[in-house]
N, C-alpha and C positions, 0 to 999 in steps of 0.2 A: 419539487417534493413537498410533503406535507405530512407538520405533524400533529392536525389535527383532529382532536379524534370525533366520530360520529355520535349523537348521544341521542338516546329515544326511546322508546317503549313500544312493546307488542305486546294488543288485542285483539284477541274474539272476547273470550276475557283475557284476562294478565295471564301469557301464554308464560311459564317456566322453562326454563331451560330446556329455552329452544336453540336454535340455529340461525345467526344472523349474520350474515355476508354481502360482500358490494359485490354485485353482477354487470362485472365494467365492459365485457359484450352482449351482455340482455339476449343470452341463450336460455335463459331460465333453468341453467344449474351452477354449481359452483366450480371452477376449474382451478387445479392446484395453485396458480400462482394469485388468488383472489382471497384478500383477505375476509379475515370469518370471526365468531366469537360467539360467546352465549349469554343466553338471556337470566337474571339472576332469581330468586325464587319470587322477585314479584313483577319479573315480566319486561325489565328495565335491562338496557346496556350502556356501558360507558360511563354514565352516572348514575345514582338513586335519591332521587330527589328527597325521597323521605328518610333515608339514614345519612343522608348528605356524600352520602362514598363517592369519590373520583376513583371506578375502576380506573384508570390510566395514569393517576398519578405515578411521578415517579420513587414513592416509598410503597408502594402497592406490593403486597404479595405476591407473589405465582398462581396462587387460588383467585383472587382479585382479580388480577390478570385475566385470565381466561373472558372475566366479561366484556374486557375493553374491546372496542373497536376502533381500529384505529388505521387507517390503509395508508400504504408507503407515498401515494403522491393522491394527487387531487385531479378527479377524473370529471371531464365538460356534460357528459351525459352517459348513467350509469343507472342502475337500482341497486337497493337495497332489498332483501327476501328474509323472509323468515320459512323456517321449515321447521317440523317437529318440536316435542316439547311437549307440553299438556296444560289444558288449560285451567285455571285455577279456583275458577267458575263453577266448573261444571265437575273437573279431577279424570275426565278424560282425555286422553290422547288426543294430541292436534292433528289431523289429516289434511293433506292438502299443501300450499302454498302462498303466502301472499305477500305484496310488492310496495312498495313506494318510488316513486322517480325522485332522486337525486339532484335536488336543486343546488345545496351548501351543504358543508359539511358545517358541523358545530354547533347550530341549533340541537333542539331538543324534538325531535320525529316519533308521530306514531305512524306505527305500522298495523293497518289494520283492514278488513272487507273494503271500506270504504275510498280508503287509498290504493289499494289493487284497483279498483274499479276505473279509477281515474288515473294508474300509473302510467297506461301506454296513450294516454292523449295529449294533445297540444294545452295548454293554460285555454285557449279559446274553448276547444271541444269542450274540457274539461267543465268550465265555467257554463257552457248552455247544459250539459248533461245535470249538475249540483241544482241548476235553475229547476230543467223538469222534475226531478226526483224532491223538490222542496227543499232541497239542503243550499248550506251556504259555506262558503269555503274553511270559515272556523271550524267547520263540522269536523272537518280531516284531523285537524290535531286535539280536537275535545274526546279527552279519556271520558266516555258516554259510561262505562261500568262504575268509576267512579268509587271502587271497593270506599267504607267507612264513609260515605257522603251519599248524594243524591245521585240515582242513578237516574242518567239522560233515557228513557223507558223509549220513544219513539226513535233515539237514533239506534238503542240497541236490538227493536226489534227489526230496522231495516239491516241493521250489519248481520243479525244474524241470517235473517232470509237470505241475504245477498251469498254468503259466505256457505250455507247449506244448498244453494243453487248450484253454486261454482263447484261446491265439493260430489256432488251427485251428478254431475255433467262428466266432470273430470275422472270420475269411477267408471262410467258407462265409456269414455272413451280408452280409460287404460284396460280396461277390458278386451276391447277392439287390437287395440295400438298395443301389443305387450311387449316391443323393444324399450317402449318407455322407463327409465329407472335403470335399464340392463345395457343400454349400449354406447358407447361414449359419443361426445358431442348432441348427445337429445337428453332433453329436461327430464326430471325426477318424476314428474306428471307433468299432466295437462293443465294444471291451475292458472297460470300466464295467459296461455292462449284464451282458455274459457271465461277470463275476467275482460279481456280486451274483445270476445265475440259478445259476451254479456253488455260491456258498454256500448256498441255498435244497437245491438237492440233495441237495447232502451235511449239510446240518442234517437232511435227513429221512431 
């Protein structure tokens, strides 16, 4: 068992009260017994580094609560997802999905284009693909939006392309594919899939 809790942040920008869940059979949707929680209005679960709040503690509210993340045991190989929410950026709606592969729990994770991109691959794959694309692995947990500070302009203009790629692939397919979202046992979309055919691409 385990009772530590997951702690991280989700961007395209600082996604708001989204949906953030461990996907501990990497079906790309959430199944009841898979713990879940939400994102607080600046995009943060678990903790917020800049009010200092331990969603999780244990004097935490029930409101509080809601943003912890915190899963009943500690899983060898799982993802983390975010869905819906709206980004904070922009004040539109999040569409789509995106992932992080589940190394530890306890650090501080982003979840972001850049991490879906790289969640269904091996640390090797992973590492020659960051190579081609010019990035390097700090890239993954560098907050590039940056709200009140310098914004990283070159990693945000790849995550967005990346992220407006997957999300216009993923439309064209649920359009095709319309059990998607409606039948149990198949993902919410196509966003998983289109991030792991996107990385296969661009690896080659």
């Amino acid at each position: 068992s385990s009772d530590t809790s997951i702690k991280g942040l989700a961007i395209d920008g600082h996604l708001a009260r989204a949906k953030v869940y461990v996907d501990s059979d990497n079906n790309g949707v959430r199944d009841a017994w898979e713990p879940f929680a939400f994102t607080d209005n600046e995009g943060y679960f678990s903790y917020n580094p800049n009010s200092k709040k331990n969603y999780c503690a244990t004097d935490a509210s029930a409101e509080e609560s809601q943003y912890c993340l915190k899963p009943a045991r500690q899983y060898d190989n799982a993802t983390v997802r975010i869905t819906g929410g709206y980004d904070t950026l922009t004040g539109e709606p999040f569409t789509g999905q995106m992932s992080l592969r589940l190394k530890e729990v306890g650090n501080n994770h982003v979840v972001s284009p850049l991490s879906s991109l790289t969640s269904g691959l091996t640390d090797a794959q992973a590492s020659a693909l960051l190579t081609k694309l010019d990035l390097k692995a700090s890239d993954l947990t560098d907050d590039y939006t940056a709200p009140d500070s310098n914004v990283n302009g070159e990693l945000l203009n790849k995550a967005v392309k990346l992220h407006k790629v997957a999300s216009l692939l993923s439309k064209k397919i649920g359009d095709v594919y319309t059990a998607l979202g409606d039948e149990n046992g198949l993902p919410n979309d196509a966003s998983s899939h289109t991030y792991e055919e996107l990385a296969k691409a661009l690896s080659a």
